[in-house]
N, C-alpha and C positions, 0 to 999 in steps of 0.2 A: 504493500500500500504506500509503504514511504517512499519506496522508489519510482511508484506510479507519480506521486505527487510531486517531484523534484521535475519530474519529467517535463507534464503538465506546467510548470513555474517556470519553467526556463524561458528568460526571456528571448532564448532563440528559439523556444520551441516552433515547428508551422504550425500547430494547431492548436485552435482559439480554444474558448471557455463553450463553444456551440460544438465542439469536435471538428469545425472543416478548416481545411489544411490551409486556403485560401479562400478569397472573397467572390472570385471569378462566378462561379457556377452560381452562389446564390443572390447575384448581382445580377446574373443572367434571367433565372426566375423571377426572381423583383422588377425588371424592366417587361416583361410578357406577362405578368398581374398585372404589370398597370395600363400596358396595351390591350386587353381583354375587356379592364375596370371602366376606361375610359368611352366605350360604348354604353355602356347600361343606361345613359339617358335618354338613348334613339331608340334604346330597346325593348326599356319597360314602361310599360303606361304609365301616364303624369299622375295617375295616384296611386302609385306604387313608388317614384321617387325620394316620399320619408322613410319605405323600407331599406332603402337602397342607402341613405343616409346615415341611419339608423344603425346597421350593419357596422360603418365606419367607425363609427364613434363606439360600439360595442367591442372592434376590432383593436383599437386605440387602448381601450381598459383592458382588456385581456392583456396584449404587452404589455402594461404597464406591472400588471399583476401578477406577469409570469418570469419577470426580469426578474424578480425580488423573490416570489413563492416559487418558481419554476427551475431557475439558474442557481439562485441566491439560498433555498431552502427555510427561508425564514417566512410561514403560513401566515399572511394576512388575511383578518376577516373583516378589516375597516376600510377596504380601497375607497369605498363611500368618503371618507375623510377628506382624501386628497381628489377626488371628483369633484367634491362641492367645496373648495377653498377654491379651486382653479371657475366653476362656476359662479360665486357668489361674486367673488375678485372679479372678474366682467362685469357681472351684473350692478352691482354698487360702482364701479370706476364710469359707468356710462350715465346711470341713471343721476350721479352726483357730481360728475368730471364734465361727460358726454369726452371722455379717454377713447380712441379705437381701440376695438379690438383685436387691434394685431400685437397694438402694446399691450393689451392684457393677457396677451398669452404670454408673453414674459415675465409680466410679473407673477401671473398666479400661478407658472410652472415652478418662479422660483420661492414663494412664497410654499408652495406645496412640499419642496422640498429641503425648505430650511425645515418646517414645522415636524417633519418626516426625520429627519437628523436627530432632533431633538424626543422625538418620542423614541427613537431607537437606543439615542444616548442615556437616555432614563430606564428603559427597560433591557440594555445590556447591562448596563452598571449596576443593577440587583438580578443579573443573570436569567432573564426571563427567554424561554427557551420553549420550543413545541407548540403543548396549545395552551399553557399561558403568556404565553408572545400574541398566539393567535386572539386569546380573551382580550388581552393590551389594549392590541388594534381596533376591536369590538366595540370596546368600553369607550376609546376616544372618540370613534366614531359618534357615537350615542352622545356623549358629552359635548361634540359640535351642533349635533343635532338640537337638544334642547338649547343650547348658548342661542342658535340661531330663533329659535321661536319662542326665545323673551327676550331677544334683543331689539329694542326700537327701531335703531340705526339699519337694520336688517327687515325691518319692517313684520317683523313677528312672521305667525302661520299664514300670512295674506302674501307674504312674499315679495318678489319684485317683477316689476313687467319693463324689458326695455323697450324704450318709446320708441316709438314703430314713425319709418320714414315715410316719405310722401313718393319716393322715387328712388331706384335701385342708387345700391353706394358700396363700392368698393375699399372708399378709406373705413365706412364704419363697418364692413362685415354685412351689408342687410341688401335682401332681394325679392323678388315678388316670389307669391307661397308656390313650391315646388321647382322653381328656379335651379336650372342646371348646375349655375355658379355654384352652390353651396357642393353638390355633389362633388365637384372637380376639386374645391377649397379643404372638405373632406377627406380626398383620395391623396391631395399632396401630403395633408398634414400626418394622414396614417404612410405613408413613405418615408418622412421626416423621423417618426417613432420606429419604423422598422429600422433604419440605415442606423439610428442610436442604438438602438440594439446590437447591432452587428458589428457597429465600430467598437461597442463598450468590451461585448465581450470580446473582442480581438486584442482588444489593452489590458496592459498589466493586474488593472483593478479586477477588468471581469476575468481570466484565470484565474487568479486568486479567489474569487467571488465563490468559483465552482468548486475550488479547492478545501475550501471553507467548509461551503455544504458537506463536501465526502468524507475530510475527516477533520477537523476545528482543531483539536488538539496538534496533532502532525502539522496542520499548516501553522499552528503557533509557535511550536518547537523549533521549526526550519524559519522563523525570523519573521513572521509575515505578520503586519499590525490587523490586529484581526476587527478591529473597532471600527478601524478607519475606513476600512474595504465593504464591512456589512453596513456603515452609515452612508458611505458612498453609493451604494447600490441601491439604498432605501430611497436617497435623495432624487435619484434620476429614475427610479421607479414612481416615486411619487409626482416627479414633474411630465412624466407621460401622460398619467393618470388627467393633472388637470387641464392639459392640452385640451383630451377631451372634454372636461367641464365647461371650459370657456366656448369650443365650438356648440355643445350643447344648448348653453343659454344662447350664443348665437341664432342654430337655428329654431329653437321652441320660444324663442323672447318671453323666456319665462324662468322666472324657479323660487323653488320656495326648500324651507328646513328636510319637509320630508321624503322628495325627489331628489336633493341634494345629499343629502345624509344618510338615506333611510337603507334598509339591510338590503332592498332590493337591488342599490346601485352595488354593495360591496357581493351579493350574489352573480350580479351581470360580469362582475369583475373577471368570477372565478368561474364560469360558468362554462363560457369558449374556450380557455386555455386545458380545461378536464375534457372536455368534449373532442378538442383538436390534438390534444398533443401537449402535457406537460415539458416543458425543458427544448421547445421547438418554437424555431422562428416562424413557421406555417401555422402553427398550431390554431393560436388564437383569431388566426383570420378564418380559418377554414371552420374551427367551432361560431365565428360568428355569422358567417356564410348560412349556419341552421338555425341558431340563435334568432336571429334576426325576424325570418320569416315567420318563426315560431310564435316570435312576440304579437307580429301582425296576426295570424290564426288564432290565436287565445285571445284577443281585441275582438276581433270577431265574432268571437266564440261566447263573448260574454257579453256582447249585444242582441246579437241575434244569430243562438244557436240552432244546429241542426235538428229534428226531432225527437234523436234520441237523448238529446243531452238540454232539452226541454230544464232540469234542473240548476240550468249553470248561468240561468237569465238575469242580468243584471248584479253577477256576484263578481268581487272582487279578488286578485291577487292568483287567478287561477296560471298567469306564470308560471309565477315561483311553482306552484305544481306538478306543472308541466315538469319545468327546469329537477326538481327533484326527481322525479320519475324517468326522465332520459339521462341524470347524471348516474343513478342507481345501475340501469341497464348497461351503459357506456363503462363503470367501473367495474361489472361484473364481465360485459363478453369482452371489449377492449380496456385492458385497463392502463393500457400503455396511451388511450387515447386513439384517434384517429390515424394524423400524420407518424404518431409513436409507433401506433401496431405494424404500418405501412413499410415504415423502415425498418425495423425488427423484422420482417417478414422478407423484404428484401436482402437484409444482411444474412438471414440465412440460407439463403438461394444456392 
């Protein structure tokens, strides 16, 4: 194992914190995802464009979730946390700035990931580990939650709405409802999240990061600051995460404590990345590829169900559900995940 682990560390090793020896091949596939991606608005009917969107931003949390719980091994169940800091940070910077939102995505990535440092820095330093790291994340989530809906300044449970323009605007972020723009703004920004991905783990921090995970002690022994590398990883995990926030409030011009905060965004988190492939760059796009539509069927579904399910009419949170029910099945026949089983199945050909 130690000598596995020197291996992995060497900063001359070729192969990254992902396993690939170089960037070639999956630079290759990243550019025909997004020449594929970049048709789905000539392709799917103008109301089906929020599914399309929606997928994005699903896609966005998944890496954000899987960098940190996937690479990094440290189980978060609060990604909600750093969702709605990188959301609310929009939403408050326009409604009281009238700031773009392009500046907001920097501050509330890095807002997200100081506050991320800081809760890692607290819950290593009394050694919180498994699933009371995972309870950690829970509990602050929950604690941003209520902060937000008794705070004034945040507008309580009524939330915030950004004021809606009179005509498309590219410096603020805003476009007529179903507007291509937002999809394509979308598809760059989940490119922007994968290429960090892929640079991270190719740097010293993310080997180390993986190294960490497989054995903490051994990577401690052999010199490696082991605080600096899991806060680091939290930090730029957490700042993926609110990328998505801020495109969110972008295109819902809306959000409030319990959309922001609430277990269902740190579920969506975890959701795609288990379904696609933990510890893969494909992974959480391809879990949100099912994800997504799924979300749109259970909308459906709990408007105006089919007649056998006459019982599901006007009921709420039949997601989450869902999402339990296909994560259960997914863990039991795949439990490597999708893109996981695919390549396990390949490697042993």
């Amino acid at each position: 194992m130690t000598t596995n682990l020197l291996t992995r560390m060497s900063p001359k090793s070729p192969v990254g914190a992902d396993g690939s020896r170089n960037l070639t091949r999956p630079l290759i596939y990243l550019g025909v995802f997004v020449v594929v991606a970049a048709f789905a608005p000539y392709v799917l009917p103008e109301s089906r464009q929020a599914v399309a969107v929606n997928v994005l931003i699903i896609a966005m949390m998944g890496i954000g979730w899987n960098l940190m719980s996937g690479y990094g091994g440290m189980f978060s169940f609060g990604h909600a946390a750093f969702f709605g800091i990188g959301a609310y940070t929009d939403a408050y910077l326009i409604v009281h700035y009238n700031i773009s939102p392009w500046i907001s995505l920097f501050i509330g990535a890095a807002i997200a990931a100081l506050v991320a440092m800081v809760i890692g820095y607290v819950a290593f330093r009394y050694k919180l580990r498994a699933a009371y790291f995972a309870l950690a994340t829970f509990a602050f989530a929950e604690m941003l939650r209520l902060l937000a809906t008794n705070t004034d300044w945040l507008n309580g449970t009524a939330g915030l709405h950004v004021p809606l323009l009179t005509e498309d605007s590219w410096s603020m972020l805003q476009f007529g409802a179903n507007a291509p723009q937002y999809f394509y703004i979308g598809l760059a920004l989940l490119v922007v999240c994968i290429l960090i991905t892929m640079f991270y783990l190719r740097s010293r921090s993310g080997i180390y990061t993986v190294a960490i995970r497989d054995n903490e002690e051994a990577a401690d022994s052999l010199g490696v600051n082991v605080m600096r590398v899991k806060l680091t990883t939290m930090g730029v995990s957490a700042a993926i995460t609110a990328l998505a926030g801020v495109f969110y409030t972008q295109y819902y011009i809306f959000i409030d404590p319990d959309i922001a905060f609430g277990n269902a965004q740190s579920v969506q988190a975890i959701t795609p990345a288990v379904i696609g492939g933990i510890a893969t760059i494909a992974g959480p796009i391809v879990g949100a590829l099912i994800i997504g539509p799924l979300n749109e069927l259970t909308a459906d579904w709990g408007r105006t169900p089919p007649e056998f399910l006459d019982f599901l009419a006007g009921r709420s949170g039949l997601d989450v559900v869902v999402y339990s029910i296909l994560l259960i099945i997914i863990v039991l026949v795949l439990p490597k995940g999708i893109v996981g089983s695919i390549r396990h199945w390949w490697r042993q050909r």
